[in-house]
C-alpha positions as CSV (number, residue, x, y, z in Angstrom):
1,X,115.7,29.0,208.1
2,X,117.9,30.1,205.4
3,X,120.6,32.7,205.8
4,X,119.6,36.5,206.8
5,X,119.5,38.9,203.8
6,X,121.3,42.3,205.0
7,X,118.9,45.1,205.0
8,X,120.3,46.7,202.2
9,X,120.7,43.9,199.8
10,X,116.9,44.1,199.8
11,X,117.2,46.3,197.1
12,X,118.0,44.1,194.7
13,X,114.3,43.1,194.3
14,X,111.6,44.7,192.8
15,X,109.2,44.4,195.6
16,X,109.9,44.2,199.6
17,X,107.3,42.6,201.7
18,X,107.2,44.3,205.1
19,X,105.5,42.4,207.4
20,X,105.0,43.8,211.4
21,X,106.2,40.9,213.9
22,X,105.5,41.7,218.0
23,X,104.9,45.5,217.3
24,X,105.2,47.6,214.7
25,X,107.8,47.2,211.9
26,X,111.1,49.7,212.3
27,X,112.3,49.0,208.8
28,X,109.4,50.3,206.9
29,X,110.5,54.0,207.0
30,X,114.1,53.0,206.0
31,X,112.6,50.4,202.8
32,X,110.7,53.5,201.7
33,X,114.1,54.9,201.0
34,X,115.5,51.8,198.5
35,X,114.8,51.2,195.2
36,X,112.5,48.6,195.5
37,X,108.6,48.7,196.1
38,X,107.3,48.1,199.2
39,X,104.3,46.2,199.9
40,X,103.1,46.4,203.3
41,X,100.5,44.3,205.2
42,X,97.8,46.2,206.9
43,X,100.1,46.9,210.4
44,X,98.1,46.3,214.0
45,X,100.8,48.8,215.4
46,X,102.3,51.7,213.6
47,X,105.1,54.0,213.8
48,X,104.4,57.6,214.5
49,X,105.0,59.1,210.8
50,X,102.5,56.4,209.2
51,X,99.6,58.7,208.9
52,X,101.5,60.5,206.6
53,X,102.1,58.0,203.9
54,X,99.2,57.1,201.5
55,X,98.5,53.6,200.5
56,X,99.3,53.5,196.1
57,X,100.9,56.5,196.8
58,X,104.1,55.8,198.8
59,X,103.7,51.6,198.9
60,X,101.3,49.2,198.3
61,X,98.9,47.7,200.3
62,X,97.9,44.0,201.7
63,X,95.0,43.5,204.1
64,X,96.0,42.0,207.5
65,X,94.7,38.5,206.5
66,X,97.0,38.6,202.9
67,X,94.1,37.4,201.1
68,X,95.2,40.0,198.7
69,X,99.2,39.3,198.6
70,X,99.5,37.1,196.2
71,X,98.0,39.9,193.3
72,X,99.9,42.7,195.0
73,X,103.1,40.7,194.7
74,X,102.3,40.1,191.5
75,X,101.0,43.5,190.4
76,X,104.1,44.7,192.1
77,X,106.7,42.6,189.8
78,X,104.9,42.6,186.3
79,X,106.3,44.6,183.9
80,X,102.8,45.5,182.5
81,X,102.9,47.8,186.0
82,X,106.1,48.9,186.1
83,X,105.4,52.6,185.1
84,X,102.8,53.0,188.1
85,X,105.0,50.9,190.6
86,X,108.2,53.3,189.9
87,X,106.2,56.2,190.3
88,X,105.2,54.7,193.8
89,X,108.5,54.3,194.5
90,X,109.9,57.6,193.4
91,X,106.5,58.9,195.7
92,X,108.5,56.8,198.2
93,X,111.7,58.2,198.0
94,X,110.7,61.5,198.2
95,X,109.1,61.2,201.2
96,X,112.3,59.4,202.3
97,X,114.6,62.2,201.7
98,X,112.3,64.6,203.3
99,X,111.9,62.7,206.4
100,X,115.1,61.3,207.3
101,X,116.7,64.4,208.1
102,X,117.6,65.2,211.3
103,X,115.8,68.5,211.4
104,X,112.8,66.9,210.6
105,X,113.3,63.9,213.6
106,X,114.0,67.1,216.0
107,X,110.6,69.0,214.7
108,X,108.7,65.2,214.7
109,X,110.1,64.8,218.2
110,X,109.1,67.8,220.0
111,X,105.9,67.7,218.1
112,X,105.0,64.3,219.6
113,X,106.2,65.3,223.3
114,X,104.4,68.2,222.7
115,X,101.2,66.1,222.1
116,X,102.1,64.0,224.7
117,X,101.9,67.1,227.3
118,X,98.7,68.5,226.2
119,X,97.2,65.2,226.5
120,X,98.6,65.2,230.4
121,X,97.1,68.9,230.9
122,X,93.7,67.2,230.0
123,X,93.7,63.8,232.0
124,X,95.3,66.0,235.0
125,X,95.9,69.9,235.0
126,X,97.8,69.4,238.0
127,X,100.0,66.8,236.8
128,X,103.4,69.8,236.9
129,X,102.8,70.6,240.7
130,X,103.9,66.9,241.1
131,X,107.2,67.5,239.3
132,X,109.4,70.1,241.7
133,X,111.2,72.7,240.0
134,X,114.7,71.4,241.4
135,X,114.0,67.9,239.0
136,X,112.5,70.8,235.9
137,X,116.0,72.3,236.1
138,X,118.0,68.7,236.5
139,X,116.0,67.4,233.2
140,X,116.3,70.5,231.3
141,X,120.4,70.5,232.2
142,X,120.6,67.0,231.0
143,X,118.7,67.9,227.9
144,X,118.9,71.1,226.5
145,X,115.8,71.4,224.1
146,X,116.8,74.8,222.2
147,X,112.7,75.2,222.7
148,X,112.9,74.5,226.3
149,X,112.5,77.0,229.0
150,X,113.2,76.5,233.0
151,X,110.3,77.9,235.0
């Protein structure tokens, strides 16, 4: 193996391969936001904000198998595409700055939880009786949710 290439000195490329390993890749939201393309294989696991990012739009796409990454990579770095592949990474970008902001992290956070708990409700409506209000009250002191009640 050669030496490691710090994360952001991937940005001296035009194109970024992000490949998942054992689960789903933690630098593709963070590549999203260099100045380099990102070409992602088809992931088996993804990261909870992935619905939101459209395949041409925000980076390009390689099915799972790569039998397509050799003419991604090399649409990716010919300059005969290099109008359409900066507009996918200005796409990119802008979805960057509008995501990683810790407003947004709070709102994507309590939206997920709040998915979480509605999925508990249906599998068991009883599922709070099991929780005692004395452990409600030690949670919510530990972390104070500004949208979090005590009840």
């Amino acid at each position: 193996m050669g030496d490691r290439i710090r994360m952001y000195d991937f940005q001296k490329y035009r194109a970024i391969v992000d490949v998942d390993g054992n689960s789903w890749s933690m630098r593709f939201g963070l590549l999203l936001c260099f100045s380099s393309v990102v070409i992602k294989v088809q992931p088996q696991h993804v990261d909870y904000f992935y619905p939101e990012l459209v395949p041409w739009v925000h980076f390009i796409p390689v099915q799972a198998d790569l039998s397509d990454l050799i003419r991604q990579v090399e649409y990716a770095v010919s300059d005969e595409h290099q109008e359409s592949v900066q507009q996918i990474i200005r796409n990119a970008n802008a979805w960057c700055r509008r995501k990683h902001r810790l407003e947004t992290l709070y709102d994507d956070m309590l939206s997920i939880w709040n998915e979480y708990l509605i999925m508990l409700d249906h599998v068991d409506p009883g599922w709070q009786m099991h929780w005692s209000k004395s452990d409600k009250e030690e949670w919510l002191a530990k972390y104070p949710f500004k949208t979090a009640t005590a009840s």
